[in-house]
N, CA, C and O atoms as CSV, one atom per row, in Angstrom:
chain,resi,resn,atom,element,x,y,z
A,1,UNK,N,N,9.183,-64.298,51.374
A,1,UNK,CA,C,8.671,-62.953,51.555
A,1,UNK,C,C,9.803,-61.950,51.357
A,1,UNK,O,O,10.764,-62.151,52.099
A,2,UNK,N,N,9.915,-60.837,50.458
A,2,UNK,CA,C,10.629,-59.705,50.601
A,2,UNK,C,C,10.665,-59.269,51.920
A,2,UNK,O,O,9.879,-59.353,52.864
A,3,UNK,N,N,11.926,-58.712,51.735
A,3,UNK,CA,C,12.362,-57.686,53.544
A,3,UNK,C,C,11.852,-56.623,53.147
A,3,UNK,O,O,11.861,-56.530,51.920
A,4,UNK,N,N,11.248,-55.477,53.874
A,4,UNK,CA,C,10.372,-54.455,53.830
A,4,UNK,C,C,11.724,-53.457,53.349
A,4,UNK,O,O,11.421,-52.264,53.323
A,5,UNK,N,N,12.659,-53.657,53.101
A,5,UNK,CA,C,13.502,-52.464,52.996
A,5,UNK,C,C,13.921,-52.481,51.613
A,5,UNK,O,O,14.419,-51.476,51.106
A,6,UNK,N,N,13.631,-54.318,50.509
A,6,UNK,CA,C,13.968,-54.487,49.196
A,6,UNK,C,C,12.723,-53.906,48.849
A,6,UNK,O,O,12.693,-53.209,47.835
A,7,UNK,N,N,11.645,-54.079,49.544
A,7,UNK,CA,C,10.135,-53.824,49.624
A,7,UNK,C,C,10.138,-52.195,49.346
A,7,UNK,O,O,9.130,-51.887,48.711
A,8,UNK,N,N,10.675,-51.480,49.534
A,8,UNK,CA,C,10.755,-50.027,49.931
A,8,UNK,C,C,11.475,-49.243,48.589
A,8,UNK,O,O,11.048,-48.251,47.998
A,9,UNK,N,N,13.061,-50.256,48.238
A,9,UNK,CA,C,13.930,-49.844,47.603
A,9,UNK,C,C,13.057,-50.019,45.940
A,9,UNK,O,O,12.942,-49.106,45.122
A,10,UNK,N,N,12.492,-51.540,45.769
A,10,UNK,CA,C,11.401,-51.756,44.506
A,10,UNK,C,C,10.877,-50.502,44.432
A,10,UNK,O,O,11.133,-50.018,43.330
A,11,UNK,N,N,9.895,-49.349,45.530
A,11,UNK,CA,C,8.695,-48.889,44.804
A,11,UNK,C,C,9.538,-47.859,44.565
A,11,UNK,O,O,9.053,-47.065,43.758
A,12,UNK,N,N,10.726,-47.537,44.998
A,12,UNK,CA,C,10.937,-46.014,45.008
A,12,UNK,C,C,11.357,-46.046,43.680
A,12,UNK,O,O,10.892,-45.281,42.835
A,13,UNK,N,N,12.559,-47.230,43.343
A,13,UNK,CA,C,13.145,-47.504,42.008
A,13,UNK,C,C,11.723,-47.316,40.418
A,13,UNK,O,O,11.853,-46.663,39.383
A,14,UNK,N,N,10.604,-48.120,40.843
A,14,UNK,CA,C,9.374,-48.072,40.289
A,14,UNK,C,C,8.892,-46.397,39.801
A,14,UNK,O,O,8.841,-46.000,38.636
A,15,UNK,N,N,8.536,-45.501,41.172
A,15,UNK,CA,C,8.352,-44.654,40.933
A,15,UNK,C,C,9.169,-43.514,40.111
A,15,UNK,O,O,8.740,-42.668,39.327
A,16,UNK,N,N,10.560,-43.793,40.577
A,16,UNK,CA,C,11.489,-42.902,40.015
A,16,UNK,C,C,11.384,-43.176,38.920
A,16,UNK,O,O,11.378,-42.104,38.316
A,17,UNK,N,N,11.267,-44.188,38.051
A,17,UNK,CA,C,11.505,-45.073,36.730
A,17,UNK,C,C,10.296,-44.270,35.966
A,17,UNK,O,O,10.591,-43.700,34.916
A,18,UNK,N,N,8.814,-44.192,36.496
A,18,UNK,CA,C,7.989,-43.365,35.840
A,18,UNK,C,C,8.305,-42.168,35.343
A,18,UNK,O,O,8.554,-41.911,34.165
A,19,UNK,N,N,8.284,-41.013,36.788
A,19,UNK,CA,C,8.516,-39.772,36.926
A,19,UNK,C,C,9.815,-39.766,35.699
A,19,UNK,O,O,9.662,-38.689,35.122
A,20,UNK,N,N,10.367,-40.104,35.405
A,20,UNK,CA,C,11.581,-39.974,34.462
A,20,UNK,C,C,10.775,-39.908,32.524
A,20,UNK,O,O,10.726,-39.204,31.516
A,21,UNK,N,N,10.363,-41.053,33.035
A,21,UNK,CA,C,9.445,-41.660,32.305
A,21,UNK,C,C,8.398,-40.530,31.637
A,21,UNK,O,O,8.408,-40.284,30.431
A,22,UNK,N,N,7.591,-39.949,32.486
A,22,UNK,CA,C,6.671,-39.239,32.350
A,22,UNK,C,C,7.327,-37.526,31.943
A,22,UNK,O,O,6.526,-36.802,31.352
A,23,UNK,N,N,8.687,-36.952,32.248
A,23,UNK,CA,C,9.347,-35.946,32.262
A,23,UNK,C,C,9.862,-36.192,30.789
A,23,UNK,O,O,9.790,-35.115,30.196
A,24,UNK,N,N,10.386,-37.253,29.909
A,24,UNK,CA,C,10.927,-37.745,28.636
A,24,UNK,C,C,9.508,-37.117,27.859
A,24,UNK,O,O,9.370,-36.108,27.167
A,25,UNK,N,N,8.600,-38.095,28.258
A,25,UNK,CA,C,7.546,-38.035,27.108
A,25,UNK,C,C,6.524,-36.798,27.414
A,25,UNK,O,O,5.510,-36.839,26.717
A,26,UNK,N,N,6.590,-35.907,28.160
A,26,UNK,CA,C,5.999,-34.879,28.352
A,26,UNK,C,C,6.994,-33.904,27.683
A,26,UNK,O,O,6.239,-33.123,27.105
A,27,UNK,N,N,8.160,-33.537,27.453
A,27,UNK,CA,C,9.414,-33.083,26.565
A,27,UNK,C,C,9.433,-33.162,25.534
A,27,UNK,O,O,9.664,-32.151,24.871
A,28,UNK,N,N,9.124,-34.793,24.713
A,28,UNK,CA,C,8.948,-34.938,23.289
A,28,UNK,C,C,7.556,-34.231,23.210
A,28,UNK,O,O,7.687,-33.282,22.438
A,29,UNK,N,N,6.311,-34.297,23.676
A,29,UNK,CA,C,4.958,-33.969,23.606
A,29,UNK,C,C,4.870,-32.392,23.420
A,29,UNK,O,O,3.788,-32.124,22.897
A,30,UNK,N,N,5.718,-31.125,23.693
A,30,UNK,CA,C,5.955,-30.523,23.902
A,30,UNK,C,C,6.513,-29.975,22.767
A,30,UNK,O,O,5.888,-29.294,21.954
A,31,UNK,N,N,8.006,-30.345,22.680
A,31,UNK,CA,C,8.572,-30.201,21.282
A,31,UNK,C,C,8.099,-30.316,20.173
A,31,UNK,O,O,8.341,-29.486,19.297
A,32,UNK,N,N,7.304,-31.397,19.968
A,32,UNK,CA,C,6.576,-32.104,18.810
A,32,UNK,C,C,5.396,-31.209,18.434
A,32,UNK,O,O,5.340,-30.760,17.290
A,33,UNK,N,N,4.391,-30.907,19.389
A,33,UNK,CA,C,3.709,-29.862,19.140
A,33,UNK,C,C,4.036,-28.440,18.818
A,33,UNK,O,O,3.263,-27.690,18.222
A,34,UNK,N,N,5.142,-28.137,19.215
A,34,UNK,CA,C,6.236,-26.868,18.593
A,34,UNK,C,C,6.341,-27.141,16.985
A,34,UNK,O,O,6.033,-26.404,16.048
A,35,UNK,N,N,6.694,-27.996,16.993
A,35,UNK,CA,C,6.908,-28.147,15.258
A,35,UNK,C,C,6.501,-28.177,14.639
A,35,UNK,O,O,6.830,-27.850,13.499
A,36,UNK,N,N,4.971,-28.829,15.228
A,36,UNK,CA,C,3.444,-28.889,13.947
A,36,UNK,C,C,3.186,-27.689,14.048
A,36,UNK,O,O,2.755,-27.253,12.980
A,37,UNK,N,N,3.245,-26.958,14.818
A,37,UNK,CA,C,2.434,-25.021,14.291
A,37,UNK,C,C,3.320,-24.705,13.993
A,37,UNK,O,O,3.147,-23.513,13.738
A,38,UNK,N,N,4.899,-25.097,13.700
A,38,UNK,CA,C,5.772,-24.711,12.874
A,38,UNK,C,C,5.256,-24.589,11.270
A,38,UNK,O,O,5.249,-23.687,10.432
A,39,UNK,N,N,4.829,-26.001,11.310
A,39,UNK,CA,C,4.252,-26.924,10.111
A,39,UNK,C,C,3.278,-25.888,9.617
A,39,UNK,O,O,3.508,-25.143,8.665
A,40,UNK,N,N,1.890,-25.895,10.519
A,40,UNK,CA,C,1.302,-25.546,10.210
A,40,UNK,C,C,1.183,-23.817,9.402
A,40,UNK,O,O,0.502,-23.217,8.571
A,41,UNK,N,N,2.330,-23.605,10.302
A,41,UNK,CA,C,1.597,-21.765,9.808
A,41,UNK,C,C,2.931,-21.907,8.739
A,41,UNK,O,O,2.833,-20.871,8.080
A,42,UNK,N,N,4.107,-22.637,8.234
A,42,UNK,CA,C,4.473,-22.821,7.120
A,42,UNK,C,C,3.386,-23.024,5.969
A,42,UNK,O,O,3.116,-22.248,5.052
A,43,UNK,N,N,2.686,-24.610,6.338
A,43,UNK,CA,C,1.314,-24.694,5.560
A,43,UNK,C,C,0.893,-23.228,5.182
A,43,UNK,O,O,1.274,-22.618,4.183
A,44,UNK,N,N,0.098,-22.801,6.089
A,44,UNK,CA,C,-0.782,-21.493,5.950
A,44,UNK,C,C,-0.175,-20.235,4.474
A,44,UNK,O,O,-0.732,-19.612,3.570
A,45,UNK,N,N,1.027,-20.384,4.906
A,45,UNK,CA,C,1.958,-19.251,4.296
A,45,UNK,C,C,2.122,-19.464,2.610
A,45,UNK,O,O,2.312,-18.670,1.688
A,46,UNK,N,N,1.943,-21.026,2.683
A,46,UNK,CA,C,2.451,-21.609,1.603
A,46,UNK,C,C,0.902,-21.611,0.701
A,46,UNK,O,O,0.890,-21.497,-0.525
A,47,UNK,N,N,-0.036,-21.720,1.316
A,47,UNK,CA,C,-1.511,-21.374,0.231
A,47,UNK,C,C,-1.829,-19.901,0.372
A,47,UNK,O,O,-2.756,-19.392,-0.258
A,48,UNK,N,N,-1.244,-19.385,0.999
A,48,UNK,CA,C,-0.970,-17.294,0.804
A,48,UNK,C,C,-0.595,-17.395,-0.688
A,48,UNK,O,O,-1.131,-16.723,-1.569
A,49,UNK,N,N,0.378,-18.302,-0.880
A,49,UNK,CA,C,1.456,-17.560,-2.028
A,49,UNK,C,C,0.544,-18.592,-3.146
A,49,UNK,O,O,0.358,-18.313,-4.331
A,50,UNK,N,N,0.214,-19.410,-2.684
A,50,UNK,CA,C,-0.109,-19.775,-3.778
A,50,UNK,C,C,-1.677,-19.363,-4.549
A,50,UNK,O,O,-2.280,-19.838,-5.512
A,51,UNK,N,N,-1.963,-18.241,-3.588
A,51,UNK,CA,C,-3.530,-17.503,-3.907
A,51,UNK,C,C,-2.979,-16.427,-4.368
A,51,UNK,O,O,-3.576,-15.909,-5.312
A,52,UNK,N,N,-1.891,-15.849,-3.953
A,52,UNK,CA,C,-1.166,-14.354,-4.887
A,52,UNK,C,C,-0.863,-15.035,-6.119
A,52,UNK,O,O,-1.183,-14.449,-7.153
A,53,UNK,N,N,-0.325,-16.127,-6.204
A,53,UNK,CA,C,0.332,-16.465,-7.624
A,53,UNK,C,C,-0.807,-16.623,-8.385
A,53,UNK,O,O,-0.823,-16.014,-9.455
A,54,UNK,N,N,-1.891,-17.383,-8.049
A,54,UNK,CA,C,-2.871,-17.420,-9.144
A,54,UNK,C,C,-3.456,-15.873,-9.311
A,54,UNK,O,O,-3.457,-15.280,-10.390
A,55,UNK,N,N,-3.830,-15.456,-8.375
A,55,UNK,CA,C,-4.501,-14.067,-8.645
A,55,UNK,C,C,-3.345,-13.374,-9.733
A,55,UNK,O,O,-3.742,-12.724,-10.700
A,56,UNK,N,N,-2.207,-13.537,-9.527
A,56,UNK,CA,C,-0.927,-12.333,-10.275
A,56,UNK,C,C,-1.484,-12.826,-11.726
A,56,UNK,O,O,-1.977,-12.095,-12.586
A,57,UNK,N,N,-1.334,-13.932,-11.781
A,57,UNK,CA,C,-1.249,-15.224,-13.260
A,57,UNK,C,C,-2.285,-14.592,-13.956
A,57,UNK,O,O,-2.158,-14.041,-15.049
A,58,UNK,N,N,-3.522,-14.698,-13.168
A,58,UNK,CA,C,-4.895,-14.179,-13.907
A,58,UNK,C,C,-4.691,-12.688,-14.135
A,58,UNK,O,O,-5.086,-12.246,-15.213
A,59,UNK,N,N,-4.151,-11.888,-13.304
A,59,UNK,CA,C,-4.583,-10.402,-13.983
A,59,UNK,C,C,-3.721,-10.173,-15.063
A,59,UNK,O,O,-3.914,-9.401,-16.003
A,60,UNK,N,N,-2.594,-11.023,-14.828
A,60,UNK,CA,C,-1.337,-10.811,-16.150
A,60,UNK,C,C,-2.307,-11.258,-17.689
A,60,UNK,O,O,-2.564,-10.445,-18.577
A,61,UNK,N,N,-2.644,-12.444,-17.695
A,61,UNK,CA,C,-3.414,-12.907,-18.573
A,61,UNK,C,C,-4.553,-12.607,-19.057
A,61,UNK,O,O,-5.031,-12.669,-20.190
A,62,UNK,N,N,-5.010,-12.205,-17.854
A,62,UNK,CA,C,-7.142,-11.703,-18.594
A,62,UNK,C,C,-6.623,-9.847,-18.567
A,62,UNK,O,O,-7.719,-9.431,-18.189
A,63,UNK,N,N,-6.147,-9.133,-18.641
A,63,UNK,CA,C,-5.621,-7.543,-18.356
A,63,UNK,C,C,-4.728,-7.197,-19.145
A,63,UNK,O,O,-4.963,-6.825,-20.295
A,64,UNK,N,N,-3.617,-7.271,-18.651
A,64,UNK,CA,C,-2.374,-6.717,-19.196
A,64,UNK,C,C,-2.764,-7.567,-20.860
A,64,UNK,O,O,-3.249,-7.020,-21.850
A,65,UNK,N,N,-2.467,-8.638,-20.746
A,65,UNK,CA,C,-2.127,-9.357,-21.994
A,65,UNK,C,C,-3.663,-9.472,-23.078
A,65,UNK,O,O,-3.806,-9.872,-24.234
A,66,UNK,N,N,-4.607,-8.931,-22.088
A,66,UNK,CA,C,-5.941,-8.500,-23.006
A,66,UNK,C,C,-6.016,-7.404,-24.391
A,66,UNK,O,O,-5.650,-6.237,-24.528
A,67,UNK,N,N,-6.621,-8.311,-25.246
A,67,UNK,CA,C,-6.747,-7.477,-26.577
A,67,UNK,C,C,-8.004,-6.526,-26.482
A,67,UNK,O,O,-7.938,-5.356,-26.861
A,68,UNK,N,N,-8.946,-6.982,-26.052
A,68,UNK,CA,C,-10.369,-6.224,-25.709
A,68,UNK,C,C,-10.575,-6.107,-24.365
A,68,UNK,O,O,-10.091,-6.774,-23.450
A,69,UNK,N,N,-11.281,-5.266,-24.339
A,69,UNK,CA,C,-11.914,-4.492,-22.871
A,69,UNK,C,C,-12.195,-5.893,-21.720
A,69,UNK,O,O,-12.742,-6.896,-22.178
A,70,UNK,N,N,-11.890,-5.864,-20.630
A,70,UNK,CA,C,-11.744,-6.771,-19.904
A,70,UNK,C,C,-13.913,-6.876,-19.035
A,70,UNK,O,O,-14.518,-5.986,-18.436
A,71,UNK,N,N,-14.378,-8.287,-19.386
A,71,UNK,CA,C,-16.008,-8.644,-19.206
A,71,UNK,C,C,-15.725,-8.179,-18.032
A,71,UNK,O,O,-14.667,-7.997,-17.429
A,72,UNK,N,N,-16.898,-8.001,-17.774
A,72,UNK,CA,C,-17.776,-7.941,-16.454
A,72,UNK,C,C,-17.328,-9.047,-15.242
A,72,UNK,O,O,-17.053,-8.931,-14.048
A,73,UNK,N,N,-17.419,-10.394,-16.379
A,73,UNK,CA,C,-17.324,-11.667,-15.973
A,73,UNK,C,C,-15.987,-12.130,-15.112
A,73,UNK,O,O,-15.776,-12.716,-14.050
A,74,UNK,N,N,-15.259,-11.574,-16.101
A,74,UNK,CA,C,-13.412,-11.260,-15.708
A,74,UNK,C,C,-13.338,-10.489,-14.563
A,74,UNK,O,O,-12.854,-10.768,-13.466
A,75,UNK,N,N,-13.820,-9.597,-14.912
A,75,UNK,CA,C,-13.627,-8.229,-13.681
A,75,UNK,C,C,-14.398,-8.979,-12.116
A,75,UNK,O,O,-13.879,-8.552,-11.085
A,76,UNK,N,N,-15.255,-9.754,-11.967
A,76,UNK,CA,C,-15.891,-10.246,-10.579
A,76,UNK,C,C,-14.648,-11.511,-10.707
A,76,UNK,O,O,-13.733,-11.228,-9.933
A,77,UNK,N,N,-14.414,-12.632,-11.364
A,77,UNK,CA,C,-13.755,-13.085,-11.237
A,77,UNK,C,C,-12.285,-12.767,-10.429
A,77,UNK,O,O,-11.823,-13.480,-9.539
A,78,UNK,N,N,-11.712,-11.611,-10.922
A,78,UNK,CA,C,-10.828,-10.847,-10.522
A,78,UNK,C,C,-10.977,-10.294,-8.949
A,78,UNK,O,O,-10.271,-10.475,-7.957
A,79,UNK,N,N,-12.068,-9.626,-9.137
A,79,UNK,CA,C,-12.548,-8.823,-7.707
A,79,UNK,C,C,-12.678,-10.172,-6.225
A,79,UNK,O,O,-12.548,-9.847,-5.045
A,80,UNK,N,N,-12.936,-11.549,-6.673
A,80,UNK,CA,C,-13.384,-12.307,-5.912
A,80,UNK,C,C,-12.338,-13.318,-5.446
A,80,UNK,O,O,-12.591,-14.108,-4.536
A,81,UNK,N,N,-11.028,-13.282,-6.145
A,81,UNK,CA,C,-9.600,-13.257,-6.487
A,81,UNK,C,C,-8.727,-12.841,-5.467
A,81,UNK,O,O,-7.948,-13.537,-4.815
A,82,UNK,N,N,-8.933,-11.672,-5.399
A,82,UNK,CA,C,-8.393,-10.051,-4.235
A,82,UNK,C,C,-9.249,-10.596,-3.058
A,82,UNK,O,O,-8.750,-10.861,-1.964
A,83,UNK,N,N,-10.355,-10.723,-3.300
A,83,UNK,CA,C,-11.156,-10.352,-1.720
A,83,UNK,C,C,-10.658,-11.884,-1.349
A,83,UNK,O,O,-10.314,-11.878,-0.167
A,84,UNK,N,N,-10.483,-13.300,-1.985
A,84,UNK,CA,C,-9.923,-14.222,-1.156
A,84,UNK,C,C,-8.594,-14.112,-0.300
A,84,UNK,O,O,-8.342,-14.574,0.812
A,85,UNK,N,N,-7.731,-13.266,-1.269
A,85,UNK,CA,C,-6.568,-13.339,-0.199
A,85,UNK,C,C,-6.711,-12.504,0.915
A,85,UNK,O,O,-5.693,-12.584,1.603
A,86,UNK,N,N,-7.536,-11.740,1.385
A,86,UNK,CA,C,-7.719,-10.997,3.056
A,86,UNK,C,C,-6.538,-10.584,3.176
A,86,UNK,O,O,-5.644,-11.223,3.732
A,87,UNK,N,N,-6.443,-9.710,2.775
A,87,UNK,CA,C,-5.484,-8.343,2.212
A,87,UNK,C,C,-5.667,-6.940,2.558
A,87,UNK,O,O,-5.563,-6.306,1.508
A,88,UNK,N,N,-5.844,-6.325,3.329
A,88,UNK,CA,C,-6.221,-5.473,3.318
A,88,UNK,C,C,-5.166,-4.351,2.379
A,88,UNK,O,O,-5.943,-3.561,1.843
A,89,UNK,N,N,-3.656,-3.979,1.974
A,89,UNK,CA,C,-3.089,-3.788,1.241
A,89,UNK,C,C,-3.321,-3.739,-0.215
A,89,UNK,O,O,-3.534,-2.904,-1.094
A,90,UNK,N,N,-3.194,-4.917,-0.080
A,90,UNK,CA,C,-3.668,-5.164,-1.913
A,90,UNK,C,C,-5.088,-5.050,-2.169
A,90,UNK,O,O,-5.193,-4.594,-3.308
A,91,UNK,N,N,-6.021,-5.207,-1.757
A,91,UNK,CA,C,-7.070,-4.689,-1.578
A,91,UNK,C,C,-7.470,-3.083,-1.730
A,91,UNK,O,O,-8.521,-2.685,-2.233
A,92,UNK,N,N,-6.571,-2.366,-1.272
A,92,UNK,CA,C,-6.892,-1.150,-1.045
A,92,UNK,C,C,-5.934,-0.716,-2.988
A,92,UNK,O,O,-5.995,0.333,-3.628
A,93,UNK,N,N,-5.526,-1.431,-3.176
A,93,UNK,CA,C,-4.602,-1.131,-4.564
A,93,UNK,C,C,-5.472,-1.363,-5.362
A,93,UNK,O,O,-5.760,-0.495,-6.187
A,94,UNK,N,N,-6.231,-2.765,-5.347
A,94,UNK,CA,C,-6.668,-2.991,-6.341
A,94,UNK,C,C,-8.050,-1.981,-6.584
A,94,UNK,O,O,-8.722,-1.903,-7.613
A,95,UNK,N,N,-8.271,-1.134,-5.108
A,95,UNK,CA,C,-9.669,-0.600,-5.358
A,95,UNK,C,C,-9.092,0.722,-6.334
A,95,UNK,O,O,-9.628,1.204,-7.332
A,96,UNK,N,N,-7.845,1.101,-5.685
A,96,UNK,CA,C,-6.832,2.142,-6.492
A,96,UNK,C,C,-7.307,1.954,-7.525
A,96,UNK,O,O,-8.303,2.527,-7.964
A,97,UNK,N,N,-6.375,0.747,-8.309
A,97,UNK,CA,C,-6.653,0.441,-10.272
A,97,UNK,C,C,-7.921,0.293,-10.740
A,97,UNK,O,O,-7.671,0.635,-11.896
A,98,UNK,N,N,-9.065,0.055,-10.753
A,98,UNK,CA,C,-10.376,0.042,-10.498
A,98,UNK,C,C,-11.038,0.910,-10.346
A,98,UNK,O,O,-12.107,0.682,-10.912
A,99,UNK,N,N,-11.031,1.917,-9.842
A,99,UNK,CA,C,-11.143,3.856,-9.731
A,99,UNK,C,C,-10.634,4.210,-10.554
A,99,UNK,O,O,-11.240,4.765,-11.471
A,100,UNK,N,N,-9.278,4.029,-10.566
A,100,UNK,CA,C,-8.531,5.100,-11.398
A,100,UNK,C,C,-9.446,5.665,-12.795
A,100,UNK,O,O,-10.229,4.892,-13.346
A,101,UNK,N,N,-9.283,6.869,-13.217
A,101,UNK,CA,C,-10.057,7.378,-14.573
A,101,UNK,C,C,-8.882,7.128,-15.536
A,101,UNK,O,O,-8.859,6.285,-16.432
A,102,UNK,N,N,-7.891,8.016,-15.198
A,102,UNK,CA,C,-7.235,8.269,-16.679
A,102,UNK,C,C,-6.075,6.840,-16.601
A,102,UNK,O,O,-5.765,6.177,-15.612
A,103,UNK,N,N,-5.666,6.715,-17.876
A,103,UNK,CA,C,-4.550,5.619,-18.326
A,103,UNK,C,C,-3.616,5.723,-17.626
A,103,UNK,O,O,-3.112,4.863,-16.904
A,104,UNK,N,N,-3.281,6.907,-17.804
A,104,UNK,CA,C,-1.554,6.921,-16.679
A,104,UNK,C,C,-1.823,6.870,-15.338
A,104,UNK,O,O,-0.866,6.825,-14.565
A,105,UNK,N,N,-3.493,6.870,-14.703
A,105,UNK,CA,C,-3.192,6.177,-13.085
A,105,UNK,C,C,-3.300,4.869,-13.361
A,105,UNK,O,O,-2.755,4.117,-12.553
A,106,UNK,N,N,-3.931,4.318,-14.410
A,106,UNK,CA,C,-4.563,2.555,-14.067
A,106,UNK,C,C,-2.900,2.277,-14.168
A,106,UNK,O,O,-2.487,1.436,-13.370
A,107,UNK,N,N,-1.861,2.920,-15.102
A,107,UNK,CA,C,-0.564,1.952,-15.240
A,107,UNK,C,C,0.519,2.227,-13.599
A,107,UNK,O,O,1.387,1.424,-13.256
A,108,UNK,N,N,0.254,3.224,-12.990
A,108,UNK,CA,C,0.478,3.648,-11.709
A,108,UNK,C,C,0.318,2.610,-11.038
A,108,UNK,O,O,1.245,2.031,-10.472
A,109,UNK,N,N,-1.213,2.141,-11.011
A,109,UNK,CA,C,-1.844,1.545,-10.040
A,109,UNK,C,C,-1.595,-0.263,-9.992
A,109,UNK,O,O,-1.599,-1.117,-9.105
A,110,UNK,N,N,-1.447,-0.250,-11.053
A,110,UNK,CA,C,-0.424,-2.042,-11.972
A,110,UNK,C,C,0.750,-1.971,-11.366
A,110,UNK,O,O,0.963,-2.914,-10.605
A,111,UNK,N,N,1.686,-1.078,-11.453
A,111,UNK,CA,C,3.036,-1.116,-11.216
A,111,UNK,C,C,2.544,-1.297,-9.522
A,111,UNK,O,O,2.999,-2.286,-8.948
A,112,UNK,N,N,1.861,-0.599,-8.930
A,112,UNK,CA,C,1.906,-0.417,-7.656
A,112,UNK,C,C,1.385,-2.047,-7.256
A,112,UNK,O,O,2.002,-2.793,-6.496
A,113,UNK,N,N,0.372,-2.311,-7.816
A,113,UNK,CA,C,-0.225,-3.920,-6.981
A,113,UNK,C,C,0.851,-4.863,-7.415
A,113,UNK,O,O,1.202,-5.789,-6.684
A,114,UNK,N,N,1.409,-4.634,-8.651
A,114,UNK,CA,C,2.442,-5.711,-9.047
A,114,UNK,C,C,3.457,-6.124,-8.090
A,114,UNK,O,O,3.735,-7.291,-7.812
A,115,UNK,N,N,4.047,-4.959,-7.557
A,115,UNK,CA,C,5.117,-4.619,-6.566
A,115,UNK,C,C,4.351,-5.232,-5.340
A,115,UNK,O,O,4.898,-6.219,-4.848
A,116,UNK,N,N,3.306,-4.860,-4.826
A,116,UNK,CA,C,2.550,-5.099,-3.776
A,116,UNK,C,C,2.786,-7.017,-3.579
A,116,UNK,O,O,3.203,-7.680,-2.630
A,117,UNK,N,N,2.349,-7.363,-4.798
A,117,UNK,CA,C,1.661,-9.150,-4.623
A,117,UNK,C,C,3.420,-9.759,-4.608
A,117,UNK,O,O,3.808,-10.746,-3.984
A,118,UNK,N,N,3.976,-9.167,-5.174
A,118,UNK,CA,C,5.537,-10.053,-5.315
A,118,UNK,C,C,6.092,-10.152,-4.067
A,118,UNK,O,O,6.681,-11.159,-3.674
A,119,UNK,N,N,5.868,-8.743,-3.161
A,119,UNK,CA,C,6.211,-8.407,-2.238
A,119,UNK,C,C,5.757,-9.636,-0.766
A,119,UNK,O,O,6.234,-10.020,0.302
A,120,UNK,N,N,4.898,-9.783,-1.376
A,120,UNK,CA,C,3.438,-10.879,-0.576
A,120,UNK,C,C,4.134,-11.540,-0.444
A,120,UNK,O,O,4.277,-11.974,0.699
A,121,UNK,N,N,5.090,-12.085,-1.629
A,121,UNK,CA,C,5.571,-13.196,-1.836
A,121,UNK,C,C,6.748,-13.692,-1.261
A,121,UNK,O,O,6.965,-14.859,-0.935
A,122,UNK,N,N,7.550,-12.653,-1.151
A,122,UNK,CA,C,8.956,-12.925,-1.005
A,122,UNK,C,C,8.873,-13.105,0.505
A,122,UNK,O,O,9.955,-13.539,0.901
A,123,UNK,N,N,7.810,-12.902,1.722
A,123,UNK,CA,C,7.807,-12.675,2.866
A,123,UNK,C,C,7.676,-14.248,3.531
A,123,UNK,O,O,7.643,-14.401,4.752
């Protein structure tokens, strides 16, 4: 039979051994979850840029680099482009270039979203 005092010294050693135990892996649990919404809103940031880059790609290509008047088809394409990235900024630009009447605002309004989406980018 154990003496009630090795009896005593076991549970405390036992318990302490947890509580240690439980203070380690509640620390890593902690940290670790710090790092995935690190992760994550890296993730997040990283399909931002990569919805400005396609949107930039397309207006460079179907617009600027357009020989004829830009479709209907193009233009919702475009519009649906903008409204994915939830922008309120560029959004408000692109409604700019899109309004605009005369030539020298639509090239205003290019320079201005151009600056705008790069800007998106570099953040």
């Amino acid at each position: 039979m154990i003496e009630p005092k090795m009896e005593r010294i076991a549970i405390i050693i036992i318990i302490g051994s947890l509580v240690i135990g439980n203070v380690f892996f509640g620390f890593n649990y902690f940290t670790l979850s710090r790092e995935i919404g690190g992760v994550k809103s890296g993730q997040s940031k990283v399909e931002t840029n990569e919805k400005i880059i396609n949107f930039t790609s397309m207006f460079i290509e179907k617009v600027l680099q357009a020989d004829t008047e830009v479709d209907f088809e193009t233009r919702l394409t475009l519009e649906n482009a903008v409204r994915d990235l939830k922008d309120a900024e560029v959004m408000a630009e692109w409604q700019n270039f899109t309004g605009s009447g005369a030539e020298a605002d639509a090239q205003n309004s290019v320079k201005k979203l151009l600056g705008i989406l790069i800007g998106k980018i570099q953040k």
